[in-house]
N, C-alpha and C positions, 0 to 999 in steps of 0.2 A: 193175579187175574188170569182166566183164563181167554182162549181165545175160543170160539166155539161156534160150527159149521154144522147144522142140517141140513139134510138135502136128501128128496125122493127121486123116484123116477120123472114126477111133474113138475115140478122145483124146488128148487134152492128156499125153504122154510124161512131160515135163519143164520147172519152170521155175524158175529159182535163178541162182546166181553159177556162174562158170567165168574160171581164167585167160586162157585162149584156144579157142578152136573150130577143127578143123580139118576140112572137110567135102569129100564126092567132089563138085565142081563136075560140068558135063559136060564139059568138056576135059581132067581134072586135078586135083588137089587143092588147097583153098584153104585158108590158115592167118590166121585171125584172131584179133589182140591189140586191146588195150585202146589207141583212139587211132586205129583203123582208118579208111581214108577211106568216105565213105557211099559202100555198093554194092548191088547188086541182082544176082542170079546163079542161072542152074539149076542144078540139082540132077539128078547121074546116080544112080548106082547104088551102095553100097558103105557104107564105116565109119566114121558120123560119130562124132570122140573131144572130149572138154569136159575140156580141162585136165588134170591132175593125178590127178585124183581115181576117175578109173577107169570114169567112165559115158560108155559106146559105144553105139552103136541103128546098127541096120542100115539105112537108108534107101534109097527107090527114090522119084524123080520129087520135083516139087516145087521150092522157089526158096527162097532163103536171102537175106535184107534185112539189112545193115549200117546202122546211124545213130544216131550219141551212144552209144556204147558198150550197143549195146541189138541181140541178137542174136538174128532170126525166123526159123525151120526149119519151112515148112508144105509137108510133105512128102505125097505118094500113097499109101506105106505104109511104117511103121516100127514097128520091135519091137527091143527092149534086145538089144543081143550078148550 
């Protein structure tokens, strides 16, 4: 399980478990599991999803941190899909 934190400038979105994270990098989309290698990566535009369970957030800008199963989304601006 993943551990997994958003957070804008306005607040703190979301922070709890999630199977996997899959976020709009800037080149592409990134899918992240439990066991991932440590990364660091920007963040475009579009529909970050957290697993299973149905919570989406719209995000624009910002960088997404991988390390020890612990997953950081400090994004420019985001709001729940």
């Amino acid at each position: 399980m993943l551990t997994v934190s958003i957070i804008s400038p306005e607040a703190v979105l979301f922070e709890g478990t999630a199977e996997s994270v899959v976020a709009p990098a800037f080149d592409g989309e990134v899918g992240i599991l439990t066991g991932h290698a440590p990364m660091v990566t920007l963040l475009g535009r579009g529909e970050l999803r957290l697993g299973t369970n149905g919570n989406r957030f719209e995000v624009e800008g910002g960088f997404l941190q991988v390390l020890d199963d612990v997953v950081r989304v400090v994004t420019e601006r985001a709001r729940p899909a």
